[in-house]
N, C-alpha and C positions, 0 to 999 in steps of 0.2 A: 684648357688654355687660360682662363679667366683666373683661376687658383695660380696657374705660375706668376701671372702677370701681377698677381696681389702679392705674393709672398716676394717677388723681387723687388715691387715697389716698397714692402714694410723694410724689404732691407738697404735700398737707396736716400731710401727717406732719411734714415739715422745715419747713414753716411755721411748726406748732404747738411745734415743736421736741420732741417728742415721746420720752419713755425707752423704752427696749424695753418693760418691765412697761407703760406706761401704750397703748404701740400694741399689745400681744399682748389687754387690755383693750377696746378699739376696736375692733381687730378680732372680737371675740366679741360685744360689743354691735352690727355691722353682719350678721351672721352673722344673727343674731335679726331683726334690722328688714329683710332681703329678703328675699321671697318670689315666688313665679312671678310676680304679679301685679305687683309693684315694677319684674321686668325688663322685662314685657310696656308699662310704665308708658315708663321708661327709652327702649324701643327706640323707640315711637312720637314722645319726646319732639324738638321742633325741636332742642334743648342738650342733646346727651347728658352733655356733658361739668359742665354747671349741675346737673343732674340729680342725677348720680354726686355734686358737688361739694356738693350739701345734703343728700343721704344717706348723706356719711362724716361732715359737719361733726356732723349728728344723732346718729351714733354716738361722735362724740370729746367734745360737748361735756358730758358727763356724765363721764366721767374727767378734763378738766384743769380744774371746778370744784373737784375734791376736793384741785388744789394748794395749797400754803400761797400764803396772799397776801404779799407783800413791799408794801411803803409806800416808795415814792421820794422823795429827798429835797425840799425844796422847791426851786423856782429860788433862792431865797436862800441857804440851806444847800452846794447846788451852788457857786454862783459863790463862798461864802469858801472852801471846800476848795479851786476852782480856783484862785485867788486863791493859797493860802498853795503850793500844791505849785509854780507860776508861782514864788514868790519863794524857794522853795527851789535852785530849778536857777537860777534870776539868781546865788545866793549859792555855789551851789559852781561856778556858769563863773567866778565873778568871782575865786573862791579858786584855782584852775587858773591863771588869767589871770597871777595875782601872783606 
């Protein structure tokens, strides 16, 4: 059980994209949330691997709330930056070109 629960965490982790502090975190928070009964839970389960997989998500998703939010730009804001950087490189092939 312990091997699944590694192997799903190594692979949530880079999902989450996770920094060491915030998986050394996670991992202390799953630490706490298993007990015999979780494994005995675990080993019965049809999904061990669904299992494992909402029992790391339960332990990570209390550390990457506490990341800063970022605001993406709009799709409008998007397309003028694409837009002007497009006519930046139009303008220096065109000045290569000459």
């Amino acid at each position: 059980m312990i091997s699944v629960i590694e192997m799903q965490f190594q692979i949530i982790a880079l999902e989450y994209f996770l920094t060491e502090d915030e998986a050394m975190q996670a991992v202390a928070n799953l630490q706490k949330n298993i007990k015999a009964g979780t494994l005995k839970g675990m080993f019965q389960s049809k999904d061990r691997e669904a299992f494992a997989r909402q029992l790391i998500e339960d332990s990570i998703n209390p550390v990457v709330k506490t990341r800063a939010h970022i605001d993406l730009p709009s799709d409008e804001e998007y397309a003028e930056y694409l837009t002007k950087v497009l006519e930046d490189i139009y303008e220096d092939v065109k000045h290569n070109e000459d």
